[in-house]
N, C-alpha and C positions, 0 to 999 in steps of 0.2 A: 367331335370324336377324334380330330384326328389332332386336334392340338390337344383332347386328353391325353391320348398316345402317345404324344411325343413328350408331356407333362410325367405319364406312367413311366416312358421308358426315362426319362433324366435321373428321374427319383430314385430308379432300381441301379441305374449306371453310381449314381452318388452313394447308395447302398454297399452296391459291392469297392466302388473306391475306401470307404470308409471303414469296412473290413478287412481291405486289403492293406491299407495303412496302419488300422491296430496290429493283423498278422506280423507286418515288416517292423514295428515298432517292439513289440515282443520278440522278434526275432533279435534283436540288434540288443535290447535292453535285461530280455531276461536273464539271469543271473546263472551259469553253468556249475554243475554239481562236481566237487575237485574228489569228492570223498571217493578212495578205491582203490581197486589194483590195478598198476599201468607195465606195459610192455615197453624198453625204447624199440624204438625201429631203427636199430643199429643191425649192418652186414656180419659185422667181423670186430674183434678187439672189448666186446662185451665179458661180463662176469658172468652173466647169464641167470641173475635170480628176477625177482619183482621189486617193483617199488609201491610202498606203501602210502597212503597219502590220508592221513586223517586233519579235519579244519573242526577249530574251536574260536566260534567267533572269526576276527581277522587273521587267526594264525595259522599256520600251516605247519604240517610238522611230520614226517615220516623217515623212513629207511630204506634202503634198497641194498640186496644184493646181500643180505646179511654183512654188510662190508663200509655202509656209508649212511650218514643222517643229516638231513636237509631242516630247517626251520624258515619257514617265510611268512608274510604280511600279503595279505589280497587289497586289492588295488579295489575302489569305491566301487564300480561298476562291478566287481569278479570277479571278470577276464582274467584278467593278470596276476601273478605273482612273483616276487621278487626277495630272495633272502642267501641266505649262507652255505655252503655243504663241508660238510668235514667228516675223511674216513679214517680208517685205522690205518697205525702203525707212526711210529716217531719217524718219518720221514720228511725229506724236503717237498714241499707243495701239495701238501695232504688236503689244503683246505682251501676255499676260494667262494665265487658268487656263482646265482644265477638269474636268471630271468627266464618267465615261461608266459604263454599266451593262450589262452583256450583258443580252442579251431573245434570249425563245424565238424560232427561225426564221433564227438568223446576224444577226439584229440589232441594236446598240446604241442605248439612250437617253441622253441628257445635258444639259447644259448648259457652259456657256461663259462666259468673262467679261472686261473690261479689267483690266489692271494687276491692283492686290489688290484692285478693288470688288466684291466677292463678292454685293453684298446685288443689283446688276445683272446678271441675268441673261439668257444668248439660248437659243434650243435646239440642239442637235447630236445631230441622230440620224440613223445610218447601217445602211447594210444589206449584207453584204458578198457582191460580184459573184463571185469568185472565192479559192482558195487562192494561196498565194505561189511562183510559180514562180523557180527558181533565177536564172533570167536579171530577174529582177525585183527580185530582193531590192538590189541598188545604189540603186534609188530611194527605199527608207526612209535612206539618207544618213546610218549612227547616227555620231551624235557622238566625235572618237576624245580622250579625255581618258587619253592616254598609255598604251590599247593597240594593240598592232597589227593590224589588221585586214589582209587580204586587201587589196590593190589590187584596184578596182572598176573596171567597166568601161561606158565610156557609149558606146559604138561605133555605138549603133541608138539614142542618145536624143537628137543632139543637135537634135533637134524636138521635146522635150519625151514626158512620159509619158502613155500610151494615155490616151483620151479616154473618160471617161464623166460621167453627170451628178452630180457633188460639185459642193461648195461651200466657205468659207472663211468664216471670222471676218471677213473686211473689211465696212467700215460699209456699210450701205446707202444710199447719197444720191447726189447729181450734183455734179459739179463748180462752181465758177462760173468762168463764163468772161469776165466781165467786170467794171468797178468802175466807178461813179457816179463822176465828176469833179468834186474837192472845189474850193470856191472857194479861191482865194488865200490865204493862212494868215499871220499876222505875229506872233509870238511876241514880247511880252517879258519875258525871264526875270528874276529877282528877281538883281541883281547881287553878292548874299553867297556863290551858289550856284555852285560850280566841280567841274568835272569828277573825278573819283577816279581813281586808278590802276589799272587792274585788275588782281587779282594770277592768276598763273597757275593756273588751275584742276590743272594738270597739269604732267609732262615735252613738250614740244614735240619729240613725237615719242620713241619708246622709245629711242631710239638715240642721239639729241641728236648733237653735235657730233663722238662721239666712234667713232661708225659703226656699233659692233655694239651690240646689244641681248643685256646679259645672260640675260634669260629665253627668247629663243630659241636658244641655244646647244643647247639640249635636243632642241628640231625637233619640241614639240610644242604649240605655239599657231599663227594666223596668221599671225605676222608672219616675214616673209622675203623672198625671191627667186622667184615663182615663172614655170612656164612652159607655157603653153597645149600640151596635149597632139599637139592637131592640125593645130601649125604652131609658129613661133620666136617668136613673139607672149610678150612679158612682162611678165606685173603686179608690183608692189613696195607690201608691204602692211607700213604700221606704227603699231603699238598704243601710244594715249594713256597717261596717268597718271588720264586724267579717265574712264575707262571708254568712249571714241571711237578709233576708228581712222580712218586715211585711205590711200588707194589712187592710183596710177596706174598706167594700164596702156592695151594699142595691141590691137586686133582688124586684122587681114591688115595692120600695118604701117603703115595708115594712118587708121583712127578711132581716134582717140582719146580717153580714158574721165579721169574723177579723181571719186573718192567719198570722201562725208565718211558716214561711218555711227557706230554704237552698238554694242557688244560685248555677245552674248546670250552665256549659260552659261558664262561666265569668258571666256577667249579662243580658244576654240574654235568663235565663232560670231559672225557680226557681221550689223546689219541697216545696208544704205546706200541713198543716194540718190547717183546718178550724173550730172553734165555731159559731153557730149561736141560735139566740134566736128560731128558727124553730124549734130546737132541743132538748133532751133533756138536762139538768146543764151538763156539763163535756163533752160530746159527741163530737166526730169531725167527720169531714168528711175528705177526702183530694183530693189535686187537682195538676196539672200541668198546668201552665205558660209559653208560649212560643213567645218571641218576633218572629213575623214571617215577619213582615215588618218594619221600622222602624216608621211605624202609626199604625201600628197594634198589639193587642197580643191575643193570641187564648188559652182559656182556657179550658182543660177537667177538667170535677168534677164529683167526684164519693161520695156516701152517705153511705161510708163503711169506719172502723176508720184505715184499713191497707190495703193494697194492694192486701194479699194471701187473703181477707175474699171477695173479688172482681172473686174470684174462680168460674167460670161455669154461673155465675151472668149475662153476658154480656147481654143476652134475655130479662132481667129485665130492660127494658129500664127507669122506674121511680129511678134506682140507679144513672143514668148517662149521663151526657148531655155535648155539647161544646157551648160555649159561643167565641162568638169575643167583642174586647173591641176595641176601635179609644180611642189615642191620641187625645184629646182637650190642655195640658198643659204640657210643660216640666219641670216646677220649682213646687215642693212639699214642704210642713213642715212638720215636727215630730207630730205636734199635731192633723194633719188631719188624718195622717198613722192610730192613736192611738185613733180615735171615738169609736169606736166598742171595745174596748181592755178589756171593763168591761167584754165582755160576753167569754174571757178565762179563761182557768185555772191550767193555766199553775205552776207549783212549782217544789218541787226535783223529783217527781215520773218519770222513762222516761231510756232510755238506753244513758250512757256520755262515755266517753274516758277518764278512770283515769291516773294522770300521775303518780301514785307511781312506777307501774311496766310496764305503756303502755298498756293494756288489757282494754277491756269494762267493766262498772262498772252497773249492774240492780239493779235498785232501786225501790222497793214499797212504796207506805204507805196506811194504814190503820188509818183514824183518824190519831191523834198526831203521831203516831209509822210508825218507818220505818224501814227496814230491807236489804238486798239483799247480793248480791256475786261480787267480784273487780278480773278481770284478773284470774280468775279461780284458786285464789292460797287463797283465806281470805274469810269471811263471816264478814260480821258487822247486829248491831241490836243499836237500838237509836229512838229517841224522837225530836218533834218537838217543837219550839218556839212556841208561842198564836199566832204570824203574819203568822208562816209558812214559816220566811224567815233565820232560824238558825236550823241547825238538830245535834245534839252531843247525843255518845252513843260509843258502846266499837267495838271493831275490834277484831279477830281469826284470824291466819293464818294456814297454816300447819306447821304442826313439834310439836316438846311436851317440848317447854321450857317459862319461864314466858314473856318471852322478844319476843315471838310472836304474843303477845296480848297485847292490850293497849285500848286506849281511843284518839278520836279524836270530833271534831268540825269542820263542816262547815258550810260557809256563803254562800245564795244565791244572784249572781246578778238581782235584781229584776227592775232594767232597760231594760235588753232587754231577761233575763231569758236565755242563751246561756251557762254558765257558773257558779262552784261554785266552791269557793278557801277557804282552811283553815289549820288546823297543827293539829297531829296528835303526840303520844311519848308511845313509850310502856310500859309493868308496871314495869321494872329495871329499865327506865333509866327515868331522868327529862326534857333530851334535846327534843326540838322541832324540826319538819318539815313539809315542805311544803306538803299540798296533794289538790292537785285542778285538775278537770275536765271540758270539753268542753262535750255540749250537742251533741246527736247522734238522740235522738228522744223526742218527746211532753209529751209520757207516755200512749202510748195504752194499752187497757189490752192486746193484741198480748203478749206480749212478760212476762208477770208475772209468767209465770212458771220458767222461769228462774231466777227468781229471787229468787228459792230454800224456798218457803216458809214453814218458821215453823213450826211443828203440835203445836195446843195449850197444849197438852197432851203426856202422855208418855215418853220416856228413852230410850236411843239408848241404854242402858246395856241389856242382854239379848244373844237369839242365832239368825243367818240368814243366809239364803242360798246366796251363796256364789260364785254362777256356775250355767252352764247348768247341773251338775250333782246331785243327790240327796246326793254325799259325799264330796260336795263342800260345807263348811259351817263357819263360825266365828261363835265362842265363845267369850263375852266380859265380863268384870267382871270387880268391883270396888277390890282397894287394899286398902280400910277403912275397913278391919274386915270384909265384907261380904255388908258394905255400898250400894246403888248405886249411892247414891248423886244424887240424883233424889227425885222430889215430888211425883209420878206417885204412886200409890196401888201397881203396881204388884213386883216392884222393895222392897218396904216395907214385900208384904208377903212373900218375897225368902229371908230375909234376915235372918230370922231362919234356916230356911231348908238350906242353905249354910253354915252358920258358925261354923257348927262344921270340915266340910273342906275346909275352906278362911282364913286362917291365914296370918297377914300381915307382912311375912317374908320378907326378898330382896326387900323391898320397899325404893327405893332413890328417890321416887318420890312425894313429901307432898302436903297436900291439904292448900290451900291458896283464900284469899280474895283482889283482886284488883276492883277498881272502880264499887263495889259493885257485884260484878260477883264471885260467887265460882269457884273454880277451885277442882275437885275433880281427883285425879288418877285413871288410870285405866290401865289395859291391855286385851291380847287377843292374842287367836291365830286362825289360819285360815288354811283351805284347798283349794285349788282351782285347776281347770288345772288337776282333775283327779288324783289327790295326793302328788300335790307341795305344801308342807307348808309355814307357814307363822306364823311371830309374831309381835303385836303390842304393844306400851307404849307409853300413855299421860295422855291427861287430859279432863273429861269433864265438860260443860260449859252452860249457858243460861238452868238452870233449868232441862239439862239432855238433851236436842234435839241435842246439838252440840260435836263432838270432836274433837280435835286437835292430829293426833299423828304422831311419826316413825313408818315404816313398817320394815321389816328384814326378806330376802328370802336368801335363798343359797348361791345365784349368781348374786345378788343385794337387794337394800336399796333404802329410799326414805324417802318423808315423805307426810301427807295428812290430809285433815279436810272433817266430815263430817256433814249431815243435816239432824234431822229426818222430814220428809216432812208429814209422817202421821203415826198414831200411829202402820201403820204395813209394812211403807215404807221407806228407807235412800239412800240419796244421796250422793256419796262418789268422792269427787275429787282430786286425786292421780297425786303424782310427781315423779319422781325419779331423786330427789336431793338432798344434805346432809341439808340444811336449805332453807327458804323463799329468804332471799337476796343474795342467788345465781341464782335467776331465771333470764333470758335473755328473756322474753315477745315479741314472734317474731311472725308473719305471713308470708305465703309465697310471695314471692315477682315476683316470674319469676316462666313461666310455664314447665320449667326444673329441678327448683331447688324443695326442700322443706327443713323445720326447723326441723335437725334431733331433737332438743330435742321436738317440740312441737306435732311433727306426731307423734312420735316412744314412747317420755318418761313421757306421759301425758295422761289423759282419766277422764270424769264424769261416771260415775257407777250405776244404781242405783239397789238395794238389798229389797227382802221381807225378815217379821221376821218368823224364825218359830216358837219362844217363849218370852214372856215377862217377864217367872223367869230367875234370876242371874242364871249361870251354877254355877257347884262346879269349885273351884280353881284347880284341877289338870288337867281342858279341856280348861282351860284358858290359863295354865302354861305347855301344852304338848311340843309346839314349842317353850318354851324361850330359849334352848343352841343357837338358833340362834343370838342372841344380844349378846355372846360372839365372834363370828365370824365378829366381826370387821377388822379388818384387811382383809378382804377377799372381803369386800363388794364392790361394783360396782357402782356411784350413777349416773351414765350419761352414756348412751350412746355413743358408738365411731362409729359407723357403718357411715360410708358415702355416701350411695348409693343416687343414682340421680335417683329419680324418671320421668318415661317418663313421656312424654308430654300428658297429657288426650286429648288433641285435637288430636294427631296420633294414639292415642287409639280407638277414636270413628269415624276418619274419615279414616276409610282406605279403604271404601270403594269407594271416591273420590281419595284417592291419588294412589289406585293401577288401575286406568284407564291410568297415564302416565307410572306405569310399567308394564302395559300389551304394547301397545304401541312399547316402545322402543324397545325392543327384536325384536317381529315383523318386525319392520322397518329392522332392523340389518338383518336379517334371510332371508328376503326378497329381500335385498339387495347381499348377498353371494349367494344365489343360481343363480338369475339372471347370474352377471357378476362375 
């Protein structure tokens, strides 16, 4: 009996092991259901609508927020998903990746990213509110890339999809709603230098002259004839060479709309930014376009000029509405596309992709004058043509030699506005080069701070903190006698009070005149880091807001330009690298790797002043033995380290359910047998 007993209890113990095994084995393997409506569990900086999520087979495919659509591929197991997102509006960094992980309880972890910079990441974690109800399934909007789909029906949406607390990829930030008034500006450009031709980035329109566009003969991209479902209302959409589309089109007959946008996922999907006479001169709105059927296209539109100002808005239902559009025509012309095109305004202002160094190029204007910063290594300032369609004016870079400043010209393509190509040559040399750019965005104000605006007033000469400490600080000083070479008052009344100690000994650095821009010397030394010194020498520029110089530490060197943005603010963008044309303009490209020089040996800055008198010459000149210590200098980074993966970073709380798991199994298994 009692060895039965102990035979009975083994039996039932190996019983329940064996249950308990399949249990944890289903737990681990069975396959989680993506279909549905999900909440993010975002605080703050949300849109505020749902995310839709419908799966066909391995794909993934939905919208969120009436504002944004996702496409992705599930990973063999389930768990996972990994694809695209791209929202409205022709803006810079509309589109980018993601990665998500099912978690226990209906909810997903992830992360998120711009464009291909994988190595930046945000979080995306959701929780899902509900399953996918039949009458719901329209609003995942899947992409139709030449199947046919079911005609959809938006008959209950056209006030947008149920409200709950989601969120969206758009930036977190404010607007700016206004610009500093630049003084008077008078350019003279180097007279070798003349305007280039710009060659068409594209077909001017898919259609050109000749009416119909071959590739919609098919009836399955954009471009066409179409027709507002729920009235006579018609848009006329046609698809660039250059990867752009443009639109017009009438809402009740009498507003009027024309969008210049980007083409997401070939041409089945476009993101734009819209002018309408509804509006005020200049204003847009932006929208996304989704071919959903190959008769249909389903448009969200939002009455905000960027995506992040669509922030917590969702509840405001008069921001945001979806429209469906029916195919009536497959063959379109250029001149239909182009009714409404009066009421854009479009010109240089807008973020491009310059190709001098590969970096984005912000561009402002103000009236005639235009200004901004290229690849985070130059600053330009320049003037416009009377059409608006030629802007020439001078360039800065970092470093403190003549030959990092020059003067350039460029031409806008004003056929389809996508591009501007021109030549540029600095003030040593006569030779010319190419510098042309591809548009990124229309020219929101979003993005004008970056575009490092001038103060109209003032002089970076002076002192400023320099640190979080209060003996963290630059000293800057003219090496003219006590000069600032600045128009500025304050710079004027130190220049007594300095000169009996600003003598312009050890000066190899002389003041000079290119394409009407002074160039004044200067130096400086600095503390930072709690008592790391530092020493600078260049030159400054543009009436005293700008300068260009070399930096000199210990244990490296560099070089850097900065901006005064207001008369008691500077913006400082630093390299460490021995000149300009050694820069490598890289982003990261994998979510493993990252660009040691541009994480590690690069940074914007920006500094308060604590005074607007010149310092004396000997607080200027405390750190100069450093500029003999050449030979010793460092200008690049060697460090190679491989940055983890922010996706393993933020999701470990998904992936340590499979290493809770295993052990388990294993452990449970030895004691058994």
């Amino acid at each position: 009996m009692m060895s039965a007993s102990r035979n009975k209890g083994r039996l039932s113990f190996l019983v329940m092991g064996a249950v308990t095994l399949a249990l944890l084995a289903g737990m681990v393997s069975a396959k989680p259901n993506w279909e549905g409506i999900w909440t993010d569990n975002c605080l703050d900086n949300c849109v505020g609508g749902a995310l839709f999520v419908c799966v066909d087979g391995d794909v993934v495919e939905g919208t969120y927020s009436d504002i944004g659509h996702i496409r992705g591929t599930l990973s063999n197991d389930g768990r996972k998903v990994s694809g695209r997102w791209y929202e409205a509006g022709f803006v810079d960094r509309n589109s980018g990746g993601f990665d998500w992980e099912f978690f226990e309880g209906d909810n997903f972890i992830g992360t998120w990213w711009y464009g291909t910079d994988e190595c930046v990441r945000y979080k995306w974690n959701s929780k899902k509110l509900s399953g996918l109800q039949e009458k719901n399934r329209a609003f995942c909007i899947p992409t139709s890339n030449g199947e046919d789909f079911q005609t959809l029906s938006f008959a209950s949406a056209t006030n947008g999809s149920p409200a709950a607390s989601s969120g969206s990829p758009a930036t977190p930030a404010s607007p700016v709603t206004s610009i500093s008034p630049l003084s008077p500006l008078t350019v003279s450009v180097n007279s070798s230098l003349t305007p280039a031709t710009p060659a068409s980035p594209g077909s001017s329109g898919s259609s050109g002259s000749s009416g119909a566009s071959s590739g919609s003969s098919s009836g399955l991209t954009l471009e066409g004839t179409w027709k507002l479902d729920s009235s006579n209302d018609v848009m006329y959409i046609c698809l660039d060479g250059d990867g752009s589309y443009r639109a017009s089109y009438s809402i009740d007959n009498v507003k009027l709309y024309y969008t210049l946008g980007k083409q997401q996922t070939g041409e089945f999907a476009g993101s734009g930014s819209t002018w309408s006479n509804a509006q005020a001169p200049g204003a847009t709105s932006i929208e996304l376009i989704i071919l959903a059927t190959p008769t249909d296209i389903i448009q969200l539109h939002w009455d905000v000029s960027h995506p992040a100002l669509a922030n917590e808005q969702y509840p405001n239902l008069d921001l945001h509405t979806i429209r469906r559009w029916v195919r009536i025509d497959d063959s379109i012309s250029d001149s239909e596309c182009r009714i409404n095109e009066p009421l854009s305004t479009t010109g240089f202002a807008g973020v491009w992709q310059e190709d001098k160094y590969g970096g984005r190029l912000y561009l402002c204007t103000d009236g005639s004058n235009i200004w901004g910063v290229y690849s985070e290594i130059g600053t330009f300032r320049g003037v416009l043509s009377a059409d608006g369609s030629v802007a020439s004016g001078t360039w800065a870079e970092a470093g403190n030699e003549y030959s990092d400043s020059g003067a350039f010209v460029w031409t806008l393509d004003t056929e389809n506005f996508q591009l501007f190509t021109g030549v540029y040559a600095s003030n040593t040399d006569d030779d010319q080069d190419t510098w042309s750019a591809i548009r990124l965005d229309v020219g929101s104000s979003f993005d004008n701070d970056k575009c490092l605006t001038p103060s109209a007033s003032g002089s970076l000469i002076g002192s400023w903190f320099y640190g979080p400490l209060i003996i963290d600080t630059l000293d800057i000083c003219s090496l003219n006698s006590g000069s600032s070479g600045s128009s500025g008052s304050s710079a004027t009344s130190a220049s007594t009070a300095a000169s009996s100690d600003n003598s312009s000994d050890n000066n190899d650095l002389n003041e000079a005149t290119f394409n009407g821009v002074t160039y004044t010397a200067i130096e400086g030394s600095y503390t930072k880091q709690s008592g790391k010194p530092g020493y600078i020498r260049g030159y400054l520029l543009d009436d005293g807001v700008t300068f260009q110089i070399n930096w000199y530490e210990e244990d490296a060197a560099g070089i850097s330009f900065a901006v005064l943005t207001s008369p008691g603010t500077m913006a400082q963008s630093w390299w460490r690298l021995p000149s300009a044309p050694d820069l490598d303009y890289k982003i990261c490209e994998s979510k493993n790797t990252a660009s040691t020089l541009f994480f590690k040996d690069h940074a914007i800055r920006k500094y308060t002043r604590i005074s607007a008198i010149e310092p004396k010459r000997s607080e200027c000149r405390r750190n100069e033995d450093l500029l003999s210590q050449t030979s010793a200098l460092v200008y690049a980074s060697t460090d190679s380290t491989v940055l983890p993966s922010p996706s393993t970073q933020n999701s470990s709380d998904a992936s340590s359910l499979s290493l809770f798991f295993s052990p388990l199994l294993v452990l449970l298994a030895v004691f058994l047998f």
